[in-house]
C-alpha positions as CSV (number, residue, x, y, z in Angstrom):
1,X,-153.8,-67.4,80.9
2,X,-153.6,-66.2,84.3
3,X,-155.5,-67.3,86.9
4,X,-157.8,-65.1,88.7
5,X,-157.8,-64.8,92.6
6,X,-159.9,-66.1,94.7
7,X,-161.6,-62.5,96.6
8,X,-161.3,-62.9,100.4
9,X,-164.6,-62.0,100.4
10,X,-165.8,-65.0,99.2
11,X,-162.9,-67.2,101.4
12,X,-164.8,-65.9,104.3
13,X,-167.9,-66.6,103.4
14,X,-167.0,-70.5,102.2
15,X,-165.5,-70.9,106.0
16,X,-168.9,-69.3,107.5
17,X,-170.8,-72.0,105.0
18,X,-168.4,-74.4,106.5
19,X,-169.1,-73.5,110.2
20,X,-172.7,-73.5,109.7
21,X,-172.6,-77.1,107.7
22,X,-171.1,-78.2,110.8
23,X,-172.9,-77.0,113.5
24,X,-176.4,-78.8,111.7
25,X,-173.8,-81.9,111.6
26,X,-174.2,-82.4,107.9
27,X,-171.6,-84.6,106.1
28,X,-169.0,-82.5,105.1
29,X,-165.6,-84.4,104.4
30,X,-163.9,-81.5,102.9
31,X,-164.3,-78.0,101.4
32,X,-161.6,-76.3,98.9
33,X,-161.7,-73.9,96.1
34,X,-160.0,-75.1,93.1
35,X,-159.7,-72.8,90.0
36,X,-160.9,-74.9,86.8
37,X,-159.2,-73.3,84.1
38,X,-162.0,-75.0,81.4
39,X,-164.8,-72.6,82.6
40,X,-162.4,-70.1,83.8
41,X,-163.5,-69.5,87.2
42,X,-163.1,-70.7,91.0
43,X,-165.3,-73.6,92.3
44,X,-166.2,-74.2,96.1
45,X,-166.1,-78.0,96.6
46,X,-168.5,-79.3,99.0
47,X,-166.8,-82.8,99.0
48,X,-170.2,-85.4,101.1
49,X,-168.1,-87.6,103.9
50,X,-169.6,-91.0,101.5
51,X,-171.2,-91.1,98.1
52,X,-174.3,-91.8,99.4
53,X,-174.9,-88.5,101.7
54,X,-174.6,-86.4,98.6
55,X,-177.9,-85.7,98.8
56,X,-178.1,-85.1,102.3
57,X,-174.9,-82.4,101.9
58,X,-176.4,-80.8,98.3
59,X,-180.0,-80.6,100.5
60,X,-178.4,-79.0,103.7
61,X,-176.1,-76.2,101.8
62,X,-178.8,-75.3,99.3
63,X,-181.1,-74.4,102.2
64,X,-178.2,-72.2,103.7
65,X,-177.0,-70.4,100.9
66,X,-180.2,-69.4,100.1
67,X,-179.9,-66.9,102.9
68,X,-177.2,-63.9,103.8
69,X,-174.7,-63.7,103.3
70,X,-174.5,-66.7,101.0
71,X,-176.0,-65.4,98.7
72,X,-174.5,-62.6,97.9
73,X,-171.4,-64.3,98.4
74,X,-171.4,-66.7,96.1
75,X,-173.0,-66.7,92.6
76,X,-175.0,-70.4,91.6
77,X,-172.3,-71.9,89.7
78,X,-169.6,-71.5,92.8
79,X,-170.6,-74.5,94.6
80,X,-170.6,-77.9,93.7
81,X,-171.4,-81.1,96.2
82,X,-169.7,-84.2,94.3
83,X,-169.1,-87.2,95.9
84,X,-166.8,-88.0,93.3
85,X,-164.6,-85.9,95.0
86,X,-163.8,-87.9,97.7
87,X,-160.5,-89.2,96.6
88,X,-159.2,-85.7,95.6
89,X,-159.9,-84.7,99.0
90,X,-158.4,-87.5,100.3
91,X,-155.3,-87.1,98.3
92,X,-155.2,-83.1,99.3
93,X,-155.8,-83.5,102.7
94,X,-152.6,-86.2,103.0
95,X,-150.6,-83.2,100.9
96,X,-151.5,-80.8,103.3
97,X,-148.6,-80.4,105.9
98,X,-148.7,-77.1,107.9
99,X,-151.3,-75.3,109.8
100,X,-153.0,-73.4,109.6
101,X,-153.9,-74.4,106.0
102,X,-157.4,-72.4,105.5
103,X,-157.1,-70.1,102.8
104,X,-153.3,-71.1,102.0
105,X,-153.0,-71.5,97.8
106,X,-151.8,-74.7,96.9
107,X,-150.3,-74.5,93.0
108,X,-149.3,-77.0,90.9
109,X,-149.3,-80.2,92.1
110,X,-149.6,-84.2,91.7
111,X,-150.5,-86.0,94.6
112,X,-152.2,-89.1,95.7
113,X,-152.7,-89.6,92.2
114,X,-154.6,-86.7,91.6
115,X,-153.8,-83.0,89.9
116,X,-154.1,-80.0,91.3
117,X,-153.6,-77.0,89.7
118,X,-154.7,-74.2,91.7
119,X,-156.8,-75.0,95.4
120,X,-157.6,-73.3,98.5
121,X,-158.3,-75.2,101.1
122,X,-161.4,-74.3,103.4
123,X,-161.7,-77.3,105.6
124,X,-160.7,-81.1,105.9
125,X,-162.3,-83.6,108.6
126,X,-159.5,-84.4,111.0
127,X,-159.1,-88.0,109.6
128,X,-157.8,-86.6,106.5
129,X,-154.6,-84.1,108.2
130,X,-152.8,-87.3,109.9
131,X,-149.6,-85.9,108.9
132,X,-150.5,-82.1,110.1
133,X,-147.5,-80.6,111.8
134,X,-148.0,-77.1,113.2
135,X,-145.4,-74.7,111.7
């Protein structure tokens, strides 16, 4: 099956989400798209700095995409805040070695212990790119 691509439309808007998460200092450890091939369709991970701010994360980007352009950007089943995502973005953000890395597709790959099989990165705490070099 071949995998659909991720509309730039949508990239942009995930990185204005991502400013505007910021800026109200919510705890945001990471944001990628990954394409899930089970439901057929791209998936903005809203990945909470600890388990325990999922909440907090879930609460702060519900009340923004709730207003434009979010939400005609993205349709309700496009986001997800998991805080079982930490360690995948963990791994990722180790993987990732040039900048910049926003909207660059990462296919096919085993890192960290984890599977990737198609992800576009949005954003990654600093922490996480120790090993970013600048091409």
């Amino acid at each position: 099956m071949a995998i659909e691509a991720l509309v730039d439309s949508r990239l942009d808007a995930s990185r204005q989400l991502v400013e505007a998460l910021l800026k109200r200092r919510a705890p945001l450890l990471a944001a990628y798209w990954e394409y899930r091939e089970e439901v057929d369709r791209w998936t903005l991970n809203l990945v909470p700095d600890c388990p325990e701010h999922e909440r907090v994360l879930l609460n702060e980007a519900v009340e923004l995409m709730v207003q434009a352009p979010y939400r005609t950007a993205f349709s309700l089943s496009d986001p997800s805040v998991d805080g079982r995502q930490i360690p995948r973005a963990k791994a990722l953000g180790a993987y990732i070695r040039l900048e910049p890395y926003v909207g660059r597709r990462i296919d096919t790959t085993f890192t960290g212990g984890e599977y990737f099989d198609s992800v576009v990165p949005v954003y990654f705490r600093a922490d996480l790119m120790t090993h970013l070099s600048v091409a």
